[in-house]
C-alpha positions as CSV (number, residue, x, y, z in Angstrom):
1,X,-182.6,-312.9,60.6
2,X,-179.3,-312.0,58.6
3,X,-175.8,-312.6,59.0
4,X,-174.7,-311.6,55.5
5,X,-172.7,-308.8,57.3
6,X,-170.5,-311.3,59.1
7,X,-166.8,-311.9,56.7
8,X,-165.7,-315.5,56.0
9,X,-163.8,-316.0,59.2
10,X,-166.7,-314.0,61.4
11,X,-168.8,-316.2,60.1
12,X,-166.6,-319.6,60.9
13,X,-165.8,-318.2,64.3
14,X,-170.1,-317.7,65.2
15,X,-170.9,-321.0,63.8
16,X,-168.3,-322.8,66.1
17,X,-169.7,-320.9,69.2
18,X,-173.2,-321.5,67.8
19,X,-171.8,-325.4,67.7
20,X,-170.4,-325.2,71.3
21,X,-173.5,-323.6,73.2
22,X,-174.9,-325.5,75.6
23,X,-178.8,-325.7,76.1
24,X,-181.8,-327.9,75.5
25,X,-182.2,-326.8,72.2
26,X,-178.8,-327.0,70.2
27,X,-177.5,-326.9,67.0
28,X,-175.0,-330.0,66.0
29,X,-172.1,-329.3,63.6
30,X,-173.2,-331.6,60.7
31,X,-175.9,-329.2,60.4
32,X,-174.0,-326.1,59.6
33,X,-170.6,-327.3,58.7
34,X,-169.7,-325.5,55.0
35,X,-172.8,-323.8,55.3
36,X,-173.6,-320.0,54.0
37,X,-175.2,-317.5,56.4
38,X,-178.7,-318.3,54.6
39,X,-178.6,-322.0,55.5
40,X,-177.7,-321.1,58.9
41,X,-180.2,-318.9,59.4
42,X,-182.1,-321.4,58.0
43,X,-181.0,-324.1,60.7
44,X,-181.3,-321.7,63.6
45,X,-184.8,-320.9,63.2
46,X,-185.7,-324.2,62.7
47,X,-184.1,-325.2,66.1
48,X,-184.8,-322.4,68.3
49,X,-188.0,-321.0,66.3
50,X,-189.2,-317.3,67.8
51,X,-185.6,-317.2,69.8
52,X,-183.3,-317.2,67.0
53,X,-182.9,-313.8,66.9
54,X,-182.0,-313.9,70.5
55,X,-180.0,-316.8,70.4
56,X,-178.0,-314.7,67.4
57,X,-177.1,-312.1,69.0
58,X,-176.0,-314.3,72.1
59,X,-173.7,-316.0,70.4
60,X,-172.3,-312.5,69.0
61,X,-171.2,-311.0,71.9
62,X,-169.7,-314.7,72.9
63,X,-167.0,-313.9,70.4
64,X,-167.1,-310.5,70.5
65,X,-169.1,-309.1,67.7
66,X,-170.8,-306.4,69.6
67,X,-171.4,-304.1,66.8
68,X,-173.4,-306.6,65.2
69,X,-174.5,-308.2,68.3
70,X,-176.1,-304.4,68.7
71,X,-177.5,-304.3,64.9
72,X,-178.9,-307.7,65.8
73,X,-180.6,-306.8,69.2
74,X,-182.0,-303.5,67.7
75,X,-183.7,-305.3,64.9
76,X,-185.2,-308.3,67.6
77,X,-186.6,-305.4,69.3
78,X,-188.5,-303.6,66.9
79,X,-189.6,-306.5,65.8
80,X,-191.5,-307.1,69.2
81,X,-192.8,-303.7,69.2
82,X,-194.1,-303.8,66.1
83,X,-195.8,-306.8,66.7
84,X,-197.0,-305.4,70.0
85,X,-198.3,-302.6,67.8
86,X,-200.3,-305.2,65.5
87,X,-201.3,-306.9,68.3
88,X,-202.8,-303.5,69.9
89,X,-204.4,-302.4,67.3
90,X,-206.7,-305.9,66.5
91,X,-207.9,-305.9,70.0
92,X,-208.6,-302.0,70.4
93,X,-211.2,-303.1,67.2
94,X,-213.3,-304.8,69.6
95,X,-212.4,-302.8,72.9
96,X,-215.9,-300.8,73.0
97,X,-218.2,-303.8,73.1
98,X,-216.6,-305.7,75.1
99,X,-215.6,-302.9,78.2
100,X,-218.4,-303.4,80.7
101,X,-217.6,-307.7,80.1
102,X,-213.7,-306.5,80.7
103,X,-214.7,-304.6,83.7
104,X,-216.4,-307.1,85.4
105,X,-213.5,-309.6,84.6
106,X,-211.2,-307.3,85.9
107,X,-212.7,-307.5,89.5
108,X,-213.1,-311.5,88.9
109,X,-209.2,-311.2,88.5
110,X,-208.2,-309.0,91.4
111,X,-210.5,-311.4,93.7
112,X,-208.4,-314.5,91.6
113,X,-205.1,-312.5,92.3
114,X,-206.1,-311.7,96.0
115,X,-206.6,-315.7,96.9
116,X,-203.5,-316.7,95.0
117,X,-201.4,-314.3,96.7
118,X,-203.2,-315.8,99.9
119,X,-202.8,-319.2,98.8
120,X,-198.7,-319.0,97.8
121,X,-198.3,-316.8,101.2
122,X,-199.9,-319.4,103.5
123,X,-198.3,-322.4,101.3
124,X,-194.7,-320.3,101.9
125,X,-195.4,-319.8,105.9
126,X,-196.3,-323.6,106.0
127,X,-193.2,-324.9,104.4
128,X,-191.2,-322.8,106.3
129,X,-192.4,-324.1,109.7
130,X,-191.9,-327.4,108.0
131,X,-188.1,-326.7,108.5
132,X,-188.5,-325.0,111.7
133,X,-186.4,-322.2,110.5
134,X,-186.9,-318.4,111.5
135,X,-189.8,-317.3,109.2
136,X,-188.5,-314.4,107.3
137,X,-190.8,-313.2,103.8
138,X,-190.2,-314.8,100.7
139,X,-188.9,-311.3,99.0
140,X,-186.4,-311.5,102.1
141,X,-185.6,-314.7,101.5
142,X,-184.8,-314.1,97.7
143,X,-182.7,-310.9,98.5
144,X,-180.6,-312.3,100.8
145,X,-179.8,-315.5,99.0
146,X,-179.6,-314.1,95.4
147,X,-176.1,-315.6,94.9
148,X,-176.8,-319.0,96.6
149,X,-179.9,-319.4,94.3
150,X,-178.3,-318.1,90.8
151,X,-175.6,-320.9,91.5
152,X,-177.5,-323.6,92.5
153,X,-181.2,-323.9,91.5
154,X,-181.7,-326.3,88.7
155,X,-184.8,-326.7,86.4
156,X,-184.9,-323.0,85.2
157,X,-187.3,-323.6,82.0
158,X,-190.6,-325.3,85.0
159,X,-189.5,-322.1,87.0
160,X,-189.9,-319.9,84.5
161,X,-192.7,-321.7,82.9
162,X,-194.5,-321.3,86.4
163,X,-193.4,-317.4,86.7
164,X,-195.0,-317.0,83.3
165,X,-198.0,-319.3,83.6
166,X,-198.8,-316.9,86.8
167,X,-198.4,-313.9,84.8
168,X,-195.0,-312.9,86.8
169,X,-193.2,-312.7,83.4
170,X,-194.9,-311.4,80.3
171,X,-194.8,-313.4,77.1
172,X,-191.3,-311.2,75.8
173,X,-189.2,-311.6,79.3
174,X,-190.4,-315.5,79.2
175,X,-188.8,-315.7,75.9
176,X,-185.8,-314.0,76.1
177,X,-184.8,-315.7,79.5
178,X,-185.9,-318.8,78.4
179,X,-183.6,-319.1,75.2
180,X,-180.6,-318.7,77.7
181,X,-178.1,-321.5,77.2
182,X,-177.8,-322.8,81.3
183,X,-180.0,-322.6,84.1
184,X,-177.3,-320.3,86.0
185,X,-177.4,-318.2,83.0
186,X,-181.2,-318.2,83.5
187,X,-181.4,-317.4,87.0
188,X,-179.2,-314.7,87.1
189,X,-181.2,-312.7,84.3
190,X,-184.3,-313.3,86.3
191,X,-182.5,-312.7,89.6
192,X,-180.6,-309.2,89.1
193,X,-183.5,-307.8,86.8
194,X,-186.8,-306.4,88.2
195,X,-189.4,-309.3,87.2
196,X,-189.4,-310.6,91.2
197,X,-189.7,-307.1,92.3
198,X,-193.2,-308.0,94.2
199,X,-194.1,-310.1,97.0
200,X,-196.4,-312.2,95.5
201,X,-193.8,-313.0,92.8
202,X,-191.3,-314.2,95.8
203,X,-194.2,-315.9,96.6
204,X,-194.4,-318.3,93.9
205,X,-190.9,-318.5,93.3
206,X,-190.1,-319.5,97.0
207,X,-193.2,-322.7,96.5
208,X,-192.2,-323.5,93.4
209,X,-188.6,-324.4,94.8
210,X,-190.1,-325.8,98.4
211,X,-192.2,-328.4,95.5
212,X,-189.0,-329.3,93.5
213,X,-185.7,-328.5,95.0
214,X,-186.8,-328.7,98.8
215,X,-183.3,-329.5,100.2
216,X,-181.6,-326.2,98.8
217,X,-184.5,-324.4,100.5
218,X,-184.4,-326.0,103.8
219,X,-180.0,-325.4,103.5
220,X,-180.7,-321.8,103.2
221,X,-183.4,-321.4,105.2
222,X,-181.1,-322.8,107.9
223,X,-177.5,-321.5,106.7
């Protein structure tokens, strides 16, 4: 990643917002204070690893850099693709021989992906009636409290960790939500985008709340 573009002042201005950003990963002043862009660099990458890039341009548009912000966001995303690309390519190598193992795994995994959407529908139904609520789907659920649940669920990085563990978010959307700097900040990415578009998404969303945050459930469910 480069900042060379940034001037002196741009510079001081993205290193204090860097400073000032809130998260579980963070950067402390003492560590970039009279730094040059390379050190930074340097320092963010050691911090926040694959999501420095993202982190970057972040902090850009928090002070209004969106021209480089831009720059910044264009480069992060060819650089997925063309890892994507890599990635492709190795396994296509080995794609021939291994097609009638991949077939048969592939119906293993639509049985899997048939009980689990079983399994987190009946787990959904039965905490419902453990709250003696109306039972309405867990996609409902999500719609109509969108707002409530960007505002008030806590422990985004398990939820998303679960969403990606259960191959709800792919290895890129996991990323970039993850390196978010609040669990609101979080939330509302995942909530106003597309990756809970299914019901068996809203499936394992809705248990993994009933598990951890149970009283915000049973409020809603009851509101």
């Amino acid at each position: 990643m480069s900042l060379k573009k940034l001037s002196k002042n741009e510079l001081k201005e993205f290193v204090s917002e860097l400073v000032d950003r809130e998260g579980d990963q963070k950067v402390y002043k003492k560590q970039v204070e009279d730094k040059d862009y390379i050190d930074i660099a340097d320092v963010m990458v050691s911090v926040f690893s694959e999501y420095a890039l993202h982190v970057a341009v972040e902090v850009l548009r928090e002070v209004n850099m969106n021209n480089y912000a831009d720059e910044l966001a264009a480069a992060e995303q060819e650089h997925y693709e063309s890892n994507s690309v890599e990635t492709n390519t190795d396994e296509r190598t080995d794609e021939y021989d291994e097609s009638e193992d991949e077939y048969e795994e592939s119906e293993d995994e639509d049985e899997e992906h048939l009980d689990e959407y079983d399994e987190h529908q009946n787990e959904y139904d039965e905490r419902q009636n453990e709250y003696a609520a109306p039972l309405v789907s867990a996609k409902e659920f999500v719609e109509k409290n969108k707002k409530k649940l960007i505002a008030k669920v806590v422990e985004a990085n398990a939820l998303l960790d679960v969403l990606h563990n259960n191959k709800v978010l792919d290895d890129h959307s996991y990323c970039k939500i993850k390196a978010l700097s609040s669990d609101k900040k979080k939330m509302k990415k995942l909530l106003t985008g597309a990756y809970l578009a299914s019901e068996t998404a809203c499936y394992i969303f809705c248990d993994f709340l009933y598990a951890s945050q149970a009283y915000l459930i049973s409020k809603l469910l009851n509101y």
